[in-house]
C-alpha positions in Angstrom: -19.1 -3.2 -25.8 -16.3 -5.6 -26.7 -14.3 -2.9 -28.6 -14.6 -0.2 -25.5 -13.4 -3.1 -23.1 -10.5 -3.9 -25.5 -9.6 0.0 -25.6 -10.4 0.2 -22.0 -7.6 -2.5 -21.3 -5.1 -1.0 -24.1 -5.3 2.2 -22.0 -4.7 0.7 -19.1 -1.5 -1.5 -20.5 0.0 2.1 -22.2 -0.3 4.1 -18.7 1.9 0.9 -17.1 4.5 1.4 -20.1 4.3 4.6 -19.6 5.0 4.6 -15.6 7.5 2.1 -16.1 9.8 4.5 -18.7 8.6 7.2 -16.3 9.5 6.0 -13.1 13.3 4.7 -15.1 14.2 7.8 -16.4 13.4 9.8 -13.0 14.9 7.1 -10.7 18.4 6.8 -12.6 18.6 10.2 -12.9 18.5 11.1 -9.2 20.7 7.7 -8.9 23.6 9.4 -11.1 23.6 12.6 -9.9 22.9 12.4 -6.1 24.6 15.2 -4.9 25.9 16.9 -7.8 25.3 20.4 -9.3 22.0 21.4 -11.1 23.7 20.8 -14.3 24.5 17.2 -13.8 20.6 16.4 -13.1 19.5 17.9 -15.9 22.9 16.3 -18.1 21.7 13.0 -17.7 18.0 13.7 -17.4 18.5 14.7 -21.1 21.0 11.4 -21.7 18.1 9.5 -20.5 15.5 11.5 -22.7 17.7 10.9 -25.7 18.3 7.1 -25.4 15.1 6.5 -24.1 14.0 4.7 -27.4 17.2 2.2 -27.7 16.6 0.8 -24.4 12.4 0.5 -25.5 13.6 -1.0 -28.7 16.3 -3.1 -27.1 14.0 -4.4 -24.4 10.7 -4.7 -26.7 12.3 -6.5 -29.0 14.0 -9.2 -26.7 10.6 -9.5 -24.5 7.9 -9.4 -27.5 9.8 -11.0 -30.1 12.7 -13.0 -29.5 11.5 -15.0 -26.4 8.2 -16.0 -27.3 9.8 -16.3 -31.8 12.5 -18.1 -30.4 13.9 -19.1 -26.7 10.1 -20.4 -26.0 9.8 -22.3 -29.2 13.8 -24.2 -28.2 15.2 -22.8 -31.2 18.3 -21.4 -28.2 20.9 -21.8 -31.3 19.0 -18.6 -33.1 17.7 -17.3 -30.1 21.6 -16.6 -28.8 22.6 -15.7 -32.6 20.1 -12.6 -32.4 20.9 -11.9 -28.9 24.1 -11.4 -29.7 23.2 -8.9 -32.6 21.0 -7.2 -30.3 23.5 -6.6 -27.7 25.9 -5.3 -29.6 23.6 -3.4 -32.1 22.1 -1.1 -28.9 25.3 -0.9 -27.5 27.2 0.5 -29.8 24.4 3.0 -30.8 23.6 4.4 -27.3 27.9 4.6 -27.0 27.7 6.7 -30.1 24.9 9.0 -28.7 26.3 9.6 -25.3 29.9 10.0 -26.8 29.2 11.7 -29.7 26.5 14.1 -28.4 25.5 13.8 -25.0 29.1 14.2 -23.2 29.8 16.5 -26.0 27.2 19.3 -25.2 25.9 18.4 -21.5 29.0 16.6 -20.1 31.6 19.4 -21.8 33.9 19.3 -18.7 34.7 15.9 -18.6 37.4 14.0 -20.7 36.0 12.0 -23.6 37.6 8.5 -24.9 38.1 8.6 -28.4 38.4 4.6 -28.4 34.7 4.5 -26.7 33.7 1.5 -29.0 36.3 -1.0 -27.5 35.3 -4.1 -27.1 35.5 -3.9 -23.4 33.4 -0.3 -22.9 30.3 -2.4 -25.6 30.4 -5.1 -22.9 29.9 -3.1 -19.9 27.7 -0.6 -21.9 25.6 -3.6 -23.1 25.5 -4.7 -19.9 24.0 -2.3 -18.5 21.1 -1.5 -21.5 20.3 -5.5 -20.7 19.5 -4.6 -17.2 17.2 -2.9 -18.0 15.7 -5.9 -19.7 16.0 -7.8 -16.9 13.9 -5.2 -15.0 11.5 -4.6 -17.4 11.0 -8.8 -17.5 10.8 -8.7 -13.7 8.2 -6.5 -13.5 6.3 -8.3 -16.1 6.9 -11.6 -14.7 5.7 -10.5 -11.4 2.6 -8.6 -12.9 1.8 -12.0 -14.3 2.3 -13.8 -10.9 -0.1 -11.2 -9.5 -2.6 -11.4 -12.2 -2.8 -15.5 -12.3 -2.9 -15.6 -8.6 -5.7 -12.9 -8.5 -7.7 -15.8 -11.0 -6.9 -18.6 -8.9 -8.6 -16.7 -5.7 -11.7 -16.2 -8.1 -11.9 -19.5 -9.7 -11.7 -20.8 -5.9 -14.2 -18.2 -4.6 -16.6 -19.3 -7.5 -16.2 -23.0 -6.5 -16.7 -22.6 -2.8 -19.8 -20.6 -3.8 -20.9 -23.5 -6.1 -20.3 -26.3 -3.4 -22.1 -24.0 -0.9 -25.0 -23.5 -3.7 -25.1 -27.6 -4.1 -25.0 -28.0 -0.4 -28.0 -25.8 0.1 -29.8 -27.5 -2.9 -29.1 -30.7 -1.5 -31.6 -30.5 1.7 -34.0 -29.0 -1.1 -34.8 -25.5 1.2 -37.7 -24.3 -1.3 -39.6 -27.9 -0.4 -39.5 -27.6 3.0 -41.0 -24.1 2.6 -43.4 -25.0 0.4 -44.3 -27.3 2.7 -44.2 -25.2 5.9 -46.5 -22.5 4.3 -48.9 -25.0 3.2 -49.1 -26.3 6.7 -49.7 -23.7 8.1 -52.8 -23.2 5.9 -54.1 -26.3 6.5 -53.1 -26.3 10.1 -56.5 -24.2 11.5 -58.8 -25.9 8.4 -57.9 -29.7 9.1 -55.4 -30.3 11.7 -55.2 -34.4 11.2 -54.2 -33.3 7.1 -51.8 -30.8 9.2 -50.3 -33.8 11.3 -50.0 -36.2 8.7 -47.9 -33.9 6.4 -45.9 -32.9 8.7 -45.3 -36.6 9.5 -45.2 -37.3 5.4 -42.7 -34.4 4.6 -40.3 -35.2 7.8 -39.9 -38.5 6.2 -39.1 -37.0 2.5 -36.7 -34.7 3.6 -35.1 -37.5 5.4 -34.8 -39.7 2.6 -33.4 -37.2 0.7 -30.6 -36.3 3.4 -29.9 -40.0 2.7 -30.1 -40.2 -1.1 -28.0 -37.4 -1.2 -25.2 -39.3 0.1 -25.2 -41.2 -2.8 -23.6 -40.2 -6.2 -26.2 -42.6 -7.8 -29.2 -43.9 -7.1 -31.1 -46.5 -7.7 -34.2 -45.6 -9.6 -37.0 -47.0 -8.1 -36.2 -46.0 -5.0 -36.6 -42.2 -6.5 -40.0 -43.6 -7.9 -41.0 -44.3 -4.6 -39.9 -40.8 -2.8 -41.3 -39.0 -5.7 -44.9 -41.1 -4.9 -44.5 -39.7 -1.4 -44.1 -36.4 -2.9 -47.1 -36.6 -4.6 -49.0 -37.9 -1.8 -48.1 -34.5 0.0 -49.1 -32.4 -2.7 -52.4 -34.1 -2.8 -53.1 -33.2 0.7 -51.7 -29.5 0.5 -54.1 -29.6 -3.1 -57.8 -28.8 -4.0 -56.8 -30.5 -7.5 -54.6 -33.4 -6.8 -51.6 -33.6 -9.2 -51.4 -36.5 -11.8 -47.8 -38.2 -12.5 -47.8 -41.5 -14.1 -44.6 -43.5 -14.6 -43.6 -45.7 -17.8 -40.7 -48.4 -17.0 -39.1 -50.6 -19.4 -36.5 -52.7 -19.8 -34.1 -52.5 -16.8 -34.0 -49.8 -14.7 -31.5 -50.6 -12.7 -29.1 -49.5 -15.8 -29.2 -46.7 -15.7 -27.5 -44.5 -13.5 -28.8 -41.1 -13.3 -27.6 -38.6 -10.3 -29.4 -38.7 -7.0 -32.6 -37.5 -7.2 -32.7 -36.0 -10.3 -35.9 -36.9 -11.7 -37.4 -35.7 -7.8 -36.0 -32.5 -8.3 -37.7 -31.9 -11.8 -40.9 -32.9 -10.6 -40.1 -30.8 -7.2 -40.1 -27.9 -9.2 -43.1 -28.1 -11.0 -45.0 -28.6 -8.4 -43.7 -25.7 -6.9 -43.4 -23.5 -10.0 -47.5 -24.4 -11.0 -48.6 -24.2 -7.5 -50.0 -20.4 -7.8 -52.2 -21.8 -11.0 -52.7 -25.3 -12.0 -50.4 -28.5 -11.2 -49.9 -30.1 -15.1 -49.9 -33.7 -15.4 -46.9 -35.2 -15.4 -45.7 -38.8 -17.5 -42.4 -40.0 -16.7 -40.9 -42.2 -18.9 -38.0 -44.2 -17.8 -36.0 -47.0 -20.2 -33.3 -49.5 -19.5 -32.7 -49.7 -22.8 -32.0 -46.5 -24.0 -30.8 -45.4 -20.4 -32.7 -42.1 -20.4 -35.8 -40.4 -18.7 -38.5 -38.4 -20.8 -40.4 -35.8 -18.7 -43.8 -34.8 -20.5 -45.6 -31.8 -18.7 -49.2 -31.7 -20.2 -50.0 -27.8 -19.8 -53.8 -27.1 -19.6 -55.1 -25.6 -23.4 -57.6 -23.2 -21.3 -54.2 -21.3 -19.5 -52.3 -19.1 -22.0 -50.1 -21.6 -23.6 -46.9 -19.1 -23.8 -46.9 -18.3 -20.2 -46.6 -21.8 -19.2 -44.2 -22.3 -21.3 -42.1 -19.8 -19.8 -42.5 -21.5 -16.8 -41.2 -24.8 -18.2 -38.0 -23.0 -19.7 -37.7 -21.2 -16.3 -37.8 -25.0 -14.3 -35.4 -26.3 -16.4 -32.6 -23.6 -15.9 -33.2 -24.5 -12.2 -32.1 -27.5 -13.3 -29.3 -27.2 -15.1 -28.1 -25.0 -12.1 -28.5 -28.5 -9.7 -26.6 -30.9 -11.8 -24.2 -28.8 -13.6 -22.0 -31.5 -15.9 -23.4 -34.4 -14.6 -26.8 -34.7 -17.0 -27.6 -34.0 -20.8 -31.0 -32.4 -21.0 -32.8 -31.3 -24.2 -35.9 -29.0 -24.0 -38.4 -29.3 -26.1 -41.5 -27.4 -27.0 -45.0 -29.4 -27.9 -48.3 -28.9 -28.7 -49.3 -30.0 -25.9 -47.0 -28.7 -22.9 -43.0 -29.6 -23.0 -40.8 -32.4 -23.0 -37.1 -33.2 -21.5 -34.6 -35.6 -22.4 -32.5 -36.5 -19.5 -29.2 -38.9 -20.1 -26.6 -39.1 -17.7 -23.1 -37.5 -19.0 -21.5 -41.0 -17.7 -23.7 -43.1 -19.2 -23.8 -41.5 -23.0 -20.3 -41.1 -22.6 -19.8 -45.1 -21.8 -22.3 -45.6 -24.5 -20.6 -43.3 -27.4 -17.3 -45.5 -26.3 -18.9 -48.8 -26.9 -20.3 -47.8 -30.1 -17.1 -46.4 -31.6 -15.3 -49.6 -30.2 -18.3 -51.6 -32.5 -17.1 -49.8 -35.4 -13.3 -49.8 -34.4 
């Protein structure tokens, strides 16, 4: 696939070249002879033919070689040294060819300098071969403009998209239709379960509107939403889920993004709601400033399917916090485990361990 793209886009560049050459040779040639005789078109049609390849070597050798060898590297001393040569070198042999064959046999009526290679006719003459240098870079140079601009456009179209995708995540929209459809279902069987998590998922979503403001937050205040959580699944389920939490050390160390560990557990419960809620054990440490998720899949549900369903959770995931969280999937005999570590954190952590060996 790679190898049809690369010829795809070599195609491409060879049909510009070729346009380019094209488009010179057809454009001087109705330049020069505007309003002259049949025979003067085609004259220097034919010079233009003819010294077609000293102005592609003259102009490929000064774009592709000499700038980026040379004048980009600051060597200007050589870089002017081999100019020079250049110059000369094409001027002299596209004097040669129109003097020497091209006046000779298209240009017959016209009086010929037998001093052509002065050094005042190779100045103009080189002259002119480097305009079409300067075109040739100008049209690059602008292509390149173009192209980089055309990038910029996309890189900002994909971050809009990615704010808008964070914004959306942010007021959790899946919840609060998982919620709404479960409502509704329990809104003709018990209406008091009905009002109560209404009432119970108006106040979640509203604490997470406020979390959200938040880059970080503190952790046992995400304990406690994710306890309300699981208070609402528990009325919306014939099996109530089971999440334990495991604190140690200080948990106000670590500094995990806002509502991470409720967006994990968000998901399961959503992702397992068509089968069987697993139990969850969340294991939180000041000490080590990370969070480890178990998910204890039922043995009696095909094993590989739920695992499936773990790896599918955690790309969610990923997709939420891009950057801002380390998380390692794990498979187990019993389910999965994640590793979550804050990027800041580990990073702070690395630093201080490299400045204890310093």
């Amino acid at each position: 696939m790679m190898i049809g793209l690369q010829k795809h886009i070599d195609r491409r560049r060879l049909i510009r070249h070729i346009v380019f050459w094209s488009a010179w040779i057809l454009g001087f040639t109705f330049i020069k002879s505007f309003g002259m005789p049949f025979s003067i078109y085609a004259g220097w049609f034919v010079y233009y033919i003819v010294t077609l390849p000293i102005f592609v070597a003259h102009t490929y050798l000064i774009v592709y070689w000499l700038i980026p060898a040379y004048f980009n590297s600051g060597k200007y001393l050589l870089f002017s040294v081999f100019f020079i040569l250049l110059f000369y070198g094409f001027s002299v042999s596209e004097l040669l060819i129109s003097n020497k064959f091209i006046i000779k046999y298209f240009f017959s009526g016209q009086e010929r300098d037998e001093n052509f290679l002065n050094a005042k006719d190779v100045l103009i003459n080189g002259l002119g071969n480097f305009y079409v240098v300067i075109v040739f870079l100008a049209a690059r140079t602008i292509r390149t403009w173009y192209r980089e601009n055309e990038k910029e456009k996309e890189l900002f179209r994909k971050k809009l998209a990615l704010q808008v995708d964070r914004t959306i995540s942010k007021v959790h929209p899946k919840l609060l239709i998982y919620a709404i459809n479960n409502i509704e279902k329990l809104a003709d069987k018990s209406p008091e379960k009905a009002t109560g998590a209404i009432a119970l998922t108006s106040e979640i979503l509203n604490e997470i509107l406020i979390y959200n403001g938040n880059r970080y937050q503190v952790i046992e205040k995400e304990v406690a939403l994710i306890q309300k959580l699981v208070k609402l699944v528990k009325i919306f389920s014939n099996k109530p889920p089971e999440v334990e939490f495991f604190l140690s050390g200080d948990p106000s160390r670590i500094e995990f993004p806002s509502l991470v560990l409720f967006s994990f557990v968000e998901m399961i419960f959503r992702q397992f709601e068509k089968t069987e809620i697993p139990e969850v054990n969340i294991e939180i440490s000041g000490f080590s400033n990370m969070a480890t998720i178990q998910v204890l899949l039922d043995k009696s549900l095909k094993l590989i399917n739920e695992l499936k369903e773990c790896e599918a959770i955690l790309n969610q995931f990923e997709q939420i916090y891009p950057d801002l969280v380390n998380v390692v999937f794990e498979h187990t005999g019993y389910g999965c485990s994640i590793v979550i570590r804050s990027v800041e954190q580990q990073s702070k952590t690395e630093q201080c361990i490299i400045g204890e060996h310093v």
